[in-house]
C-alpha positions as a Markdown table, in Angstrom:
| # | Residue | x | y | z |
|---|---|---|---|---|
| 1 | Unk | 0.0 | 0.0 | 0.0 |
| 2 | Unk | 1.3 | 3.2 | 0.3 |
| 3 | Unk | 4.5 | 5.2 | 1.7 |
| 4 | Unk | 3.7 | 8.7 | 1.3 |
| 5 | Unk | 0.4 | 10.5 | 0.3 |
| 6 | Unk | 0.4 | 13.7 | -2.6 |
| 7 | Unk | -2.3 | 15.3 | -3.7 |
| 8 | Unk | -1.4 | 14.5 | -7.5 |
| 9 | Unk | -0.5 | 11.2 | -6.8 |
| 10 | Unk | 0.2 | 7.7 | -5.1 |
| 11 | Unk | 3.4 | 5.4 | -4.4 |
| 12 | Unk | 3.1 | 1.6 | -3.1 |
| 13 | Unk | 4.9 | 0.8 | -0.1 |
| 14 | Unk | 7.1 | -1.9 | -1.2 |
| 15 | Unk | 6.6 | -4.9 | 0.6 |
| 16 | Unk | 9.8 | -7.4 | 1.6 |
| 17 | Unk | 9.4 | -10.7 | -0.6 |
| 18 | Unk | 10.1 | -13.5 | 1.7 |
| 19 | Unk | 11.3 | -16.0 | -1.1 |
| 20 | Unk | 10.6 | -16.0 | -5.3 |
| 21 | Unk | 9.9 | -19.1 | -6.2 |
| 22 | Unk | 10.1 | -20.4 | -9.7 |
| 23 | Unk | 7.2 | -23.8 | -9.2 |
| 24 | Unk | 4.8 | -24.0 | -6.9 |
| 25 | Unk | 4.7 | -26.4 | -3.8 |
| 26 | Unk | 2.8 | -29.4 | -5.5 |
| 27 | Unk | 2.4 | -31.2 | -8.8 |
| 28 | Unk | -1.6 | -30.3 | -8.3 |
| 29 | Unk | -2.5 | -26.9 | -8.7 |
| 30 | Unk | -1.8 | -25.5 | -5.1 |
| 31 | Unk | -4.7 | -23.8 | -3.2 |
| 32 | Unk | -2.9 | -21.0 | -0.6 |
| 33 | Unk | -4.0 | -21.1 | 2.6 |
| 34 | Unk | -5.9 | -17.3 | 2.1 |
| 35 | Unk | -7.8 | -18.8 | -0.5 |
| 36 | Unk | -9.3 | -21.8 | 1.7 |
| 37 | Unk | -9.6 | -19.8 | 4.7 |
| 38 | Unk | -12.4 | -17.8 | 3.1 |
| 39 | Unk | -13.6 | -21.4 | 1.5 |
| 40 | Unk | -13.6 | -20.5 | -2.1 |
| 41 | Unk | -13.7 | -24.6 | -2.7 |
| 42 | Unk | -17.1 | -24.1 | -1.2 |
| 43 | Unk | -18.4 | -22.5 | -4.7 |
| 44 | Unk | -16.4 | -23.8 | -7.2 |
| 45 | Unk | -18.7 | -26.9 | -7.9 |
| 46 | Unk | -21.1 | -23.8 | -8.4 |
| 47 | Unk | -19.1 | -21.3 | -10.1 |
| 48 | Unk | -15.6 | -20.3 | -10.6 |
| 49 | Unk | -16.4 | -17.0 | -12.0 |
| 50 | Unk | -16.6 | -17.3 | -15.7 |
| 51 | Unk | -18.3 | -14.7 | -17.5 |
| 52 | Unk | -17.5 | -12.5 | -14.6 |
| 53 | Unk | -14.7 | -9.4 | -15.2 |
| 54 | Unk | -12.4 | -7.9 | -12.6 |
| 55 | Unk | -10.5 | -4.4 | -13.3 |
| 56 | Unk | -6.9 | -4.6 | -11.9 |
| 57 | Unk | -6.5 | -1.0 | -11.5 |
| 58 | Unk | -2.4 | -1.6 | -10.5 |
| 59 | Unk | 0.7 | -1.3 | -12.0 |
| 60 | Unk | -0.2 | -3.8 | -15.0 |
| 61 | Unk | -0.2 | -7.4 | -14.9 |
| 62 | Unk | 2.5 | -10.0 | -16.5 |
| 63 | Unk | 0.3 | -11.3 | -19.2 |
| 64 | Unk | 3.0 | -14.0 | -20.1 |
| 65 | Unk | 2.8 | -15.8 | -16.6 |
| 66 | Unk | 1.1 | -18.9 | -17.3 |
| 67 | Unk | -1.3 | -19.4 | -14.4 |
| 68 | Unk | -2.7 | -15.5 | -15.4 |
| 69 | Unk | -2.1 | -15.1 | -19.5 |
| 70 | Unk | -5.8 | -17.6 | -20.1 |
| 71 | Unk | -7.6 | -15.1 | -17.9 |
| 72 | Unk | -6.5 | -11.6 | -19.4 |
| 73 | Unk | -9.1 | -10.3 | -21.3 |
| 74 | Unk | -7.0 | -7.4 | -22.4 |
| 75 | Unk | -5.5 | -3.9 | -20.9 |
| 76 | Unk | -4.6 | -0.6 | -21.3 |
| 77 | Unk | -1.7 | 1.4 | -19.9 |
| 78 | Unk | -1.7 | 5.4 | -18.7 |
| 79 | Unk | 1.3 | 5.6 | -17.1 |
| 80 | Unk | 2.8 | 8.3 | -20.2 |
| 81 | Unk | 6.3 | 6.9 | -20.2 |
| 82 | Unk | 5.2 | 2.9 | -20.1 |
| 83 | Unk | 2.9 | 2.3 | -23.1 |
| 84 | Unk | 2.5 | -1.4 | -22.1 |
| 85 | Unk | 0.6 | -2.5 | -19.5 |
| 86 | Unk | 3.4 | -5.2 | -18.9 |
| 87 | Unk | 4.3 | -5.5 | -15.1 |
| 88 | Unk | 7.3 | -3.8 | -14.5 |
| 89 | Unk | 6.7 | -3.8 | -10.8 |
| 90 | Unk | 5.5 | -7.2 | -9.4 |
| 91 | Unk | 2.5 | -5.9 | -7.5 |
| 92 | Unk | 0.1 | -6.0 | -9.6 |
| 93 | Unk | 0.5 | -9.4 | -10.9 |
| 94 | Unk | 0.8 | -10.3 | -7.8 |
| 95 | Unk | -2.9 | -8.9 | -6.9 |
| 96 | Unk | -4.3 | -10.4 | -9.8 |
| 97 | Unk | -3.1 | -13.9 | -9.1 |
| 98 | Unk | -5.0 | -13.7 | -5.8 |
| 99 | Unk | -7.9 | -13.3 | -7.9 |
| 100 | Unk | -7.8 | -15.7 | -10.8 |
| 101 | Unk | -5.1 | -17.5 | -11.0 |
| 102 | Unk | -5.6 | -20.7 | -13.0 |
| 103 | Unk | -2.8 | -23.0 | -13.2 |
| 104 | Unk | 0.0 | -23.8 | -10.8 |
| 105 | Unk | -1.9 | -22.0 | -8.7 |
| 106 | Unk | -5.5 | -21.4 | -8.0 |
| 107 | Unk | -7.0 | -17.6 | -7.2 |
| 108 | Unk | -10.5 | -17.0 | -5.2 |
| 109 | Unk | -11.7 | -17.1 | -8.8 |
| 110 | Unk | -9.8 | -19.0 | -11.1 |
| 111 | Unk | -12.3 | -19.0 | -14.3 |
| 112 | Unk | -12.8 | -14.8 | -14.1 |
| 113 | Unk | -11.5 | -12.5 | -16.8 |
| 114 | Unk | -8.9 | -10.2 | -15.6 |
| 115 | Unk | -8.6 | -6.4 | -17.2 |
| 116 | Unk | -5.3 | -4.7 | -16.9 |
| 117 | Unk | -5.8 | -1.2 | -16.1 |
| 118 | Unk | -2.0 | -0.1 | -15.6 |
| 119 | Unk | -1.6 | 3.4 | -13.7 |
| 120 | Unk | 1.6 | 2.5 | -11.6 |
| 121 | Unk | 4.8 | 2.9 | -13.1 |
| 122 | Unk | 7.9 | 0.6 | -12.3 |
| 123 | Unk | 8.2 | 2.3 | -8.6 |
| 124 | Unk | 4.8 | 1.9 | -7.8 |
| 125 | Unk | 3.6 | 5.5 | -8.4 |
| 126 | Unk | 0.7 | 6.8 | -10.2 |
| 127 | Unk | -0.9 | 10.2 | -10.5 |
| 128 | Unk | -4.6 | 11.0 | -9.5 |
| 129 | Unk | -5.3 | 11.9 | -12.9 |
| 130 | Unk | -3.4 | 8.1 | -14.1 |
| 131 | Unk | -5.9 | 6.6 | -11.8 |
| 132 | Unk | -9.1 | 8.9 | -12.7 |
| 133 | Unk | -8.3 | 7.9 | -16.1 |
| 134 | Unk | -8.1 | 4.1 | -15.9 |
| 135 | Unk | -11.0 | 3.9 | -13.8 |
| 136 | Unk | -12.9 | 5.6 | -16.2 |
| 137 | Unk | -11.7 | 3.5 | -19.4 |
| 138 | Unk | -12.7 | 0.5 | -16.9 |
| 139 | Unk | -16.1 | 1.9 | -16.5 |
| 140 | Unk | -16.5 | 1.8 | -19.9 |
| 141 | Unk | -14.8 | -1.2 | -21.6 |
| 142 | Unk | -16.4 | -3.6 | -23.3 |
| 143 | Unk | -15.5 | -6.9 | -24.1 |
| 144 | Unk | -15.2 | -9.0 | -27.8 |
| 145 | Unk | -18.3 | -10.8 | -26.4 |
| 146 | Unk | -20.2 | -8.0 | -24.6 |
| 147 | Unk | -18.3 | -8.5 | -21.3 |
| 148 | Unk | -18.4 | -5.8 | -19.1 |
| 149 | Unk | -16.3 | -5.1 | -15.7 |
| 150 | Unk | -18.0 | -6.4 | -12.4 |
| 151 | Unk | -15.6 | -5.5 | -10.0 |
| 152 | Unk | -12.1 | -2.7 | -9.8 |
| 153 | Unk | -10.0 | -3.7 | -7.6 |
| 154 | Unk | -7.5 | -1.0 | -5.9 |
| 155 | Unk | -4.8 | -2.1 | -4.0 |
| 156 | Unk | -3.6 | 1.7 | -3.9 |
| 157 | Unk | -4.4 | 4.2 | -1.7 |
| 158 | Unk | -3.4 | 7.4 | 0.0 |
| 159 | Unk | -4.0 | 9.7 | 3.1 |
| 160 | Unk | -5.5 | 12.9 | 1.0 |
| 161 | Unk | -9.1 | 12.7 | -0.6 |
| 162 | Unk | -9.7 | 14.1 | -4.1 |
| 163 | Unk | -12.5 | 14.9 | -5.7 |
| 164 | Unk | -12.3 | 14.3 | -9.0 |
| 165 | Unk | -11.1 | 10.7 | -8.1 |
| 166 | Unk | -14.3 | 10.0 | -5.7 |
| 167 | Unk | -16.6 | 11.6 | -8.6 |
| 168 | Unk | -15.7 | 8.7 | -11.2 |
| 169 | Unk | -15.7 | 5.8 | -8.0 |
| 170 | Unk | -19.0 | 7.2 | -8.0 |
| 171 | Unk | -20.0 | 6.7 | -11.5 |
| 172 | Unk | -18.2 | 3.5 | -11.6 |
| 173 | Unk | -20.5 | 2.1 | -8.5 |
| 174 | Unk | -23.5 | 3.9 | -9.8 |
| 175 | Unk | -23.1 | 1.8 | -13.4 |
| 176 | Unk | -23.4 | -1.8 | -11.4 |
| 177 | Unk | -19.1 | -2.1 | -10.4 |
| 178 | Unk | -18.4 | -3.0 | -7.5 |
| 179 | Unk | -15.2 | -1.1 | -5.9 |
| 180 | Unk | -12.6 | -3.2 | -3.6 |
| 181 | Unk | -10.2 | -1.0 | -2.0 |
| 182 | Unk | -7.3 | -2.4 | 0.4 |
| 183 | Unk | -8.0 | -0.2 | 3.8 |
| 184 | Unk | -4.4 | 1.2 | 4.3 |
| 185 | Unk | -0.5 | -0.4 | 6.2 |
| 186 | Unk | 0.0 | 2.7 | 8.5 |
| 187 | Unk | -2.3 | 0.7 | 11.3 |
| 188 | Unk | -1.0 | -0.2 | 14.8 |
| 189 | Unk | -3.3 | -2.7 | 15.8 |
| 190 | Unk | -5.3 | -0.3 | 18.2 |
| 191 | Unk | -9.2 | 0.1 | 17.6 |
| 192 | Unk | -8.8 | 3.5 | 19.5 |
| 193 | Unk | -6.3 | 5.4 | 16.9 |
| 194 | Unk | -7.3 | 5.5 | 13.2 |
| 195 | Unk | -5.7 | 5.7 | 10.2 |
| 196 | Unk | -7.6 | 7.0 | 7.1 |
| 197 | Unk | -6.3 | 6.0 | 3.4 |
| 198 | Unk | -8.6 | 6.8 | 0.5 |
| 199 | Unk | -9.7 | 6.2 | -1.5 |
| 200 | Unk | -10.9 | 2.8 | 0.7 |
| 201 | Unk | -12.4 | 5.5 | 3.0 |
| 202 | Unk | -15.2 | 6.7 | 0.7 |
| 203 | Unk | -18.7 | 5.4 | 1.8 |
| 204 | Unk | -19.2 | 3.7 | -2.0 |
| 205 | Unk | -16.0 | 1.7 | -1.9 |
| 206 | Unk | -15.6 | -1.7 | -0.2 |
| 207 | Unk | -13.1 | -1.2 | 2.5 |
| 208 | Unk | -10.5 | -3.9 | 3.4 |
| 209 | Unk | -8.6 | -5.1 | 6.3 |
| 210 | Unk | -5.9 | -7.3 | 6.7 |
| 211 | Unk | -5.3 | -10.3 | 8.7 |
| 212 | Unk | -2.8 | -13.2 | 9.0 |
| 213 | Unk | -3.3 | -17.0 | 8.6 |
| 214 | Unk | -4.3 | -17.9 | 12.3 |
| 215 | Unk | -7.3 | -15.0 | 11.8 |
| 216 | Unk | -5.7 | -12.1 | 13.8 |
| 217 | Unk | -5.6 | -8.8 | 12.7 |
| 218 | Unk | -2.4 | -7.4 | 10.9 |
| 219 | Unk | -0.7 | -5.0 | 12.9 |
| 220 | Unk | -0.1 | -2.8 | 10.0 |
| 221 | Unk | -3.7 | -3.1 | 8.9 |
| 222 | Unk | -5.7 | 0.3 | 8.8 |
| 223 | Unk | -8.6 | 0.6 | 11.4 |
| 224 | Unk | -11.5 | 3.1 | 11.5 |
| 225 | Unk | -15.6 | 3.4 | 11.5 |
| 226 | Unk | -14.9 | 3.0 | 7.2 |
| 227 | Unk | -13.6 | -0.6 | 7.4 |
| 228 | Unk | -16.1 | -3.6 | 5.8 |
| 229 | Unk | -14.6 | -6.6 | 6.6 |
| 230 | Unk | -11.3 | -8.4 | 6.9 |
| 231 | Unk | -9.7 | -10.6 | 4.3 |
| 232 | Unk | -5.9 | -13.3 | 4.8 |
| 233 | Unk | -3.2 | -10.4 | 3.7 |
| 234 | Unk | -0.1 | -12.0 | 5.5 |
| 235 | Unk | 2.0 | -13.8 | 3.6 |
| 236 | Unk | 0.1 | -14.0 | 1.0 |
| 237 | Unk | 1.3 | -16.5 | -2.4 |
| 238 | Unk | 0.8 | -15.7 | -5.4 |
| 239 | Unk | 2.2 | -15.1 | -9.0 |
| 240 | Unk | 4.7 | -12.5 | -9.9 |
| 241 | Unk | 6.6 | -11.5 | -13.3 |
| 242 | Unk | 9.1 | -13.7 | -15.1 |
| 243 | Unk | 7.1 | -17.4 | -14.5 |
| 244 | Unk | 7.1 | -17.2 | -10.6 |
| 245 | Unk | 5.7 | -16.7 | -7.3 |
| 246 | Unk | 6.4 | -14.2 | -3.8 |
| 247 | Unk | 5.1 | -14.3 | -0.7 |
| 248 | Unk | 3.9 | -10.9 | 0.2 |
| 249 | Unk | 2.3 | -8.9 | 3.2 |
| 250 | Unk | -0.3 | -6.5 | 3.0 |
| 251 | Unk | -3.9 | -4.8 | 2.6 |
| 252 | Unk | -3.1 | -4.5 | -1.2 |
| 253 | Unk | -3.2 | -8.7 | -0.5 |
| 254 | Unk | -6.3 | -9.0 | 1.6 |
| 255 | Unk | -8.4 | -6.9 | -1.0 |
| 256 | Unk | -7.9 | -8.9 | -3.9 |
| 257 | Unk | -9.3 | -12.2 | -2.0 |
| 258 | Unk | -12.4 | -9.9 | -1.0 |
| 259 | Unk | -12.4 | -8.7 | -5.2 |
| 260 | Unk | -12.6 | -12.9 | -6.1 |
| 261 | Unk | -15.4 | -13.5 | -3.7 |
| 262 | Unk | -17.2 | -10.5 | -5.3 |
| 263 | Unk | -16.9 | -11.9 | -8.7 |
| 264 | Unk | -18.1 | -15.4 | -6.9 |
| 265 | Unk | -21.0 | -13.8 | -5.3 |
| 266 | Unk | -21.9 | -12.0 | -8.8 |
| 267 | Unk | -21.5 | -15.0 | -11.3 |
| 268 | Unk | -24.0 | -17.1 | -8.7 |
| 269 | Unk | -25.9 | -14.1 | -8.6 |
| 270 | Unk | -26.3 | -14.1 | -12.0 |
| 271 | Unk | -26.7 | -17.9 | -13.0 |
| 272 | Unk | -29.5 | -18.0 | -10.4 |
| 273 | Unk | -31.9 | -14.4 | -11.1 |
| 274 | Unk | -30.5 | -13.8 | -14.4 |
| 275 | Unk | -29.2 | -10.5 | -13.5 |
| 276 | Unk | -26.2 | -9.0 | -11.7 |
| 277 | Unk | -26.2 | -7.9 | -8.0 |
| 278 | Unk | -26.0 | -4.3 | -7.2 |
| 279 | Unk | -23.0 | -3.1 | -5.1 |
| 280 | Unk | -25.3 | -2.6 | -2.7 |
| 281 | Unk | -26.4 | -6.1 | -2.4 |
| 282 | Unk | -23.0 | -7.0 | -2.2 |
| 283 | Unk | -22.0 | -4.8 | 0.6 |
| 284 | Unk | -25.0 | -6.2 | 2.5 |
| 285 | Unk | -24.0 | -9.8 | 1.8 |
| 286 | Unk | -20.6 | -9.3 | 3.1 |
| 287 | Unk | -21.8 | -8.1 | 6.1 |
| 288 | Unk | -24.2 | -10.7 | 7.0 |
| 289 | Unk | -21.8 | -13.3 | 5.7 |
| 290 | Unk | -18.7 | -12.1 | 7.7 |
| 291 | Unk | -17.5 | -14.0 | 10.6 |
| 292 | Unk | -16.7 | -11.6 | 14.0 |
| 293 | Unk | -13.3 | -12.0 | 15.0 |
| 294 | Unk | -13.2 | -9.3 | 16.7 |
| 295 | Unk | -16.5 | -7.5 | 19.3 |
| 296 | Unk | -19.9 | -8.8 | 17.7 |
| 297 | Unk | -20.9 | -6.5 | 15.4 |
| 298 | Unk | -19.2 | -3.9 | 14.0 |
| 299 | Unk | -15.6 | -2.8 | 15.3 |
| 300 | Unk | -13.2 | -0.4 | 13.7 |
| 301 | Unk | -10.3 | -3.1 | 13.4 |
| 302 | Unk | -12.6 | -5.9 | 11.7 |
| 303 | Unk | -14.8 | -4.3 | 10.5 |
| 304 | Unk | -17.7 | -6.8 | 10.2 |
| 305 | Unk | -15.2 | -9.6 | 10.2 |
| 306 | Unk | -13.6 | -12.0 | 7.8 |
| 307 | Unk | -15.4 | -12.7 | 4.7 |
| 308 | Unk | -16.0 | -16.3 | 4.0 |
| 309 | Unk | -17.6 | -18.6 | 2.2 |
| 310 | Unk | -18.1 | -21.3 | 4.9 |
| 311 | Unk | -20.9 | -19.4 | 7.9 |
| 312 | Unk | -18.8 | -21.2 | 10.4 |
| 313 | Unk | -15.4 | -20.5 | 8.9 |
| 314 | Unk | -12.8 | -18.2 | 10.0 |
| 315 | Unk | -10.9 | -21.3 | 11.5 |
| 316 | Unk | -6.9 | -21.9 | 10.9 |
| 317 | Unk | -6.1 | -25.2 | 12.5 |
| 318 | Unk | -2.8 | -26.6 | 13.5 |
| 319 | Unk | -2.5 | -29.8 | 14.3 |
| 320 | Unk | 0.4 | -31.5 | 15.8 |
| 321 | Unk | 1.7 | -34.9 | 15.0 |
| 322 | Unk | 1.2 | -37.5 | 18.4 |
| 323 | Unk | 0.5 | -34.6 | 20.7 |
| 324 | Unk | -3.2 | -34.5 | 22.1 |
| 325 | Unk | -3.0 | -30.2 | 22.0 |
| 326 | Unk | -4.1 | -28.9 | 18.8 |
| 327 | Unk | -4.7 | -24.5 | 17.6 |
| 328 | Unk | -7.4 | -23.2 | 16.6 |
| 329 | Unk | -6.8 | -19.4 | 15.6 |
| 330 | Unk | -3.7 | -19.7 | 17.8 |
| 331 | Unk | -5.4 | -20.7 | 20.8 |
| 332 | Unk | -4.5 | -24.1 | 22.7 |
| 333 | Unk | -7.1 | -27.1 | 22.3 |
| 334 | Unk | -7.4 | -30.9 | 23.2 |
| 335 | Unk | -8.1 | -33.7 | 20.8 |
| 336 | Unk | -9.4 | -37.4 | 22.3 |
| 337 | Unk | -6.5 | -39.1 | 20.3 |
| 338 | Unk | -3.1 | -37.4 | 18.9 |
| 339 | Unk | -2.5 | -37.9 | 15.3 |
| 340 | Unk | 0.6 | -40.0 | 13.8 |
| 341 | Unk | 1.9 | -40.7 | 10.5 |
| 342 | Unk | 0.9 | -43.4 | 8.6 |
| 343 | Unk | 3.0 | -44.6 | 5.2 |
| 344 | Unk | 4.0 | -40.9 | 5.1 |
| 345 | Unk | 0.4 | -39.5 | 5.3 |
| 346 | Unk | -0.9 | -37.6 | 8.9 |
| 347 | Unk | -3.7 | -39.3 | 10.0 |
| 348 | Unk | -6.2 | -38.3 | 12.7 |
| 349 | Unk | -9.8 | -39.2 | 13.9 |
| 350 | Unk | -12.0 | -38.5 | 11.3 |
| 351 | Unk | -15.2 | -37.9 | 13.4 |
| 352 | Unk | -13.1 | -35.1 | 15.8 |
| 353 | Unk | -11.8 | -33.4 | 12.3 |
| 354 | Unk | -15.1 | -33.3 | 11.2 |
| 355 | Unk | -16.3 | -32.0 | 14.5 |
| 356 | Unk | -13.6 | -29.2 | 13.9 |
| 357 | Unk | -14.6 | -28.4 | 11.4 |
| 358 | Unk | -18.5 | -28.4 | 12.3 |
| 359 | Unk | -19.4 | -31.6 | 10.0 |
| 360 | Unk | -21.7 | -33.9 | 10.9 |
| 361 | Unk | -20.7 | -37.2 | 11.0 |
| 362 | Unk | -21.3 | -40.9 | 12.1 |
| 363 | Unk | -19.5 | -43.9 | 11.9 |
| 364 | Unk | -21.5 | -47.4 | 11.6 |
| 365 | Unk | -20.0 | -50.4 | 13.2 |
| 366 | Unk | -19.5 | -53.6 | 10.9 |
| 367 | Unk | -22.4 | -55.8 | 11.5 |
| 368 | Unk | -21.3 | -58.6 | 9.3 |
| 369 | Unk | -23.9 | -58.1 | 6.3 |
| 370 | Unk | -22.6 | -58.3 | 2.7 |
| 371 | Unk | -23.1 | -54.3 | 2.4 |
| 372 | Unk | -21.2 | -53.6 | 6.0 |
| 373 | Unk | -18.4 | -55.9 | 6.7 |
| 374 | Unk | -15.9 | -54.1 | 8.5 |
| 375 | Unk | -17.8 | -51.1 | 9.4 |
| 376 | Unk | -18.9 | -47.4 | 7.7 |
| 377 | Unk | -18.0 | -43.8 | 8.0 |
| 378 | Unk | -20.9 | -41.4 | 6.6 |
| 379 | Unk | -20.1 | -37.7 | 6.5 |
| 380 | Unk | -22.3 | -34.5 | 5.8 |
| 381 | Unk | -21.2 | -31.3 | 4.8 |
């Protein structure tokens, strides 16, 4: 997100990458832990978002990387001295990977088109009138097929407001687009002392928190009486330029999960009423949907809470091999019987995992019958 704040314009805070990576970490296409903590999975047999369009209003994407170049639906650049809208930069590749990746890797959406709207240079800095600019081309683009965008997503932000910016979010929310803005990285962690970034401040724009894998709020993460809800923004994997993949930290992370879950939300939307949700819908849904982390109800670190697709979700749980004690969102539990390895595979009681993770199920004793001979586990979810 952002270093310093100018009235004419906007610089990303560079975040440290904790490794590149040139594969990913299995021979199936790897799901990161951001993505199933806000159980995308849960949709997928549904939707994966085709058909739906999500503006990456960054500093361009890399349309070569393989898990994003089958999901660019094309891009535009208005950054004056970088025609392209090649990544020069890594972060918005990065952001858009979160969304749709679709190979290697797997985004919130990974069947969503993904629009390049590059108004970042190399270093991450962008004018307001760069930005006013793309967001207006985004407004109005239209695809080969008739596609239009659903969703802008912008992982940029600054402490000034500006008019002329907050006029075209306007018009882009009042034409049907839903606008995901990361909340801001100057937070301390303290409800009582806010830090405002716009323009994820505005009332139209979805505002974004950050928090880590075990579901506790980053310490750099933005909090105030604007904040929606909270998305996974710590360590974050996902693509960058030249074939591979960075971990990376931030709210410019946690809004892109809450930018796949919109498309999600939208293509459902769509297949089931035959028309698309209004941003207002949306909001609401996220609200109702979110689960508290923090005070019930509204609170100006979470928001409403973390987004997810799973209404008791919100859970990281880490198990540990032939020890009864167990986490659950860093907290110290007890299982009935440790786990061990088994052939080189953890295995554990299925009946307390399911109870975990709040699915029902019952195990049937053999009984000697044809159909039943050495007994039965039957599971609902």
């Amino acid at each position: 997100m952002i270093e310093k704040g100018e009235v004419m314009g906007m610089r990303l805070r560079k975040s440290p990458i904790l490794g590149i990576y040139n594969k990913a970490f299995s021979f199936e296409p790897y799901i990161p832990p951001g993505i199933s903590l806000m159980a995308a999975q849960k949709m997928w047999p549904t939707t994966q978002g085709k058909g739906m369009v999500v503006a990456v209003v960054d500093t361009g994407i890399d349309y070569l990387h393989p898990d994003l170049k089958n999901n660019l639906v094309g891009g535009k650049s208005f950054v004056p001295a970088e025609k392209d809208y090649m990544d020069l930069n890594g972060h918005g590749t990065h952001v858009a990977g979160i969304i749709a990746a679709n190979g290697k890797i797997l985004g919130m959406a990974p069947e969503a088109g993904l629009l390049a709207v590059k108004v970042l240079n190399r270093d991450g800095f962008g004018t307001n009138s760069s930005i006013i600019q793309g967001l207006a081309w985004a407004r109005r683009w239209e695809g080969d097929k008739g596609q239009r965008v659903n969703v802008i997503n912008l992982s940029l932000g600054g402490p000034f407001p500006n008019k002329d910016l907050h006029n075209e979010i306007i018009k882009a929310v009042n034409a049907g687009i839903t606008v995901v803005c990361a909340a801001g990285n100057a937070g301390d962690a303290n409800p009582d002392t806010p830090e405002i970034s716009y323009p994820a401040y505005y009332l139209e724009t979805l505002a974004v928190g950050a928090i880590n894998l075990q579901t506790g709020i980053a310490d750099f993460s933005n909090s105030n009486d604007r904040i929606d809800v909270v998305a996974p923004g710590v360590d974050t994997y996902s693509t960058y330029p030249d074939k591979s993949y960075v971990k990376l930290s931030g709210t410019s992370m946690a809004a892109p999960h809450l930018s796949g879950a919109v498309a999600l939300i939208t293509s459902r939307y769509l297949m089931k009423f035959n028309q698309i949700p209004t941003p207002d819908y949306i909001r609401s849904y996220l609200h109702m949907q979110a689960v508290d982390l923090g005070d019930l109800g509204f609170d100006n670190l979470y928001g409403y809470g973390l987004f997810t697709f799973n209404t008791d979700g919100g859970k990281a749980i880490k198990l540990i091999i032939d020890q009864r004690k167990y986490y659950l969102n860093n907290k110290e539990q007890q299982l009935k019987k440790a786990p061990f390895v088994h052939e080189g595979e953890p295995v554990a009681s299925i009946r307390e995992i399911c109870d975990l993770l709040s699915t029902g199920s019952m195990f049937i004793p053999p009984d000697g019958s044809e159909d039943n001979p050495t007994g039965q586990v039957e599971i609902w979810s």
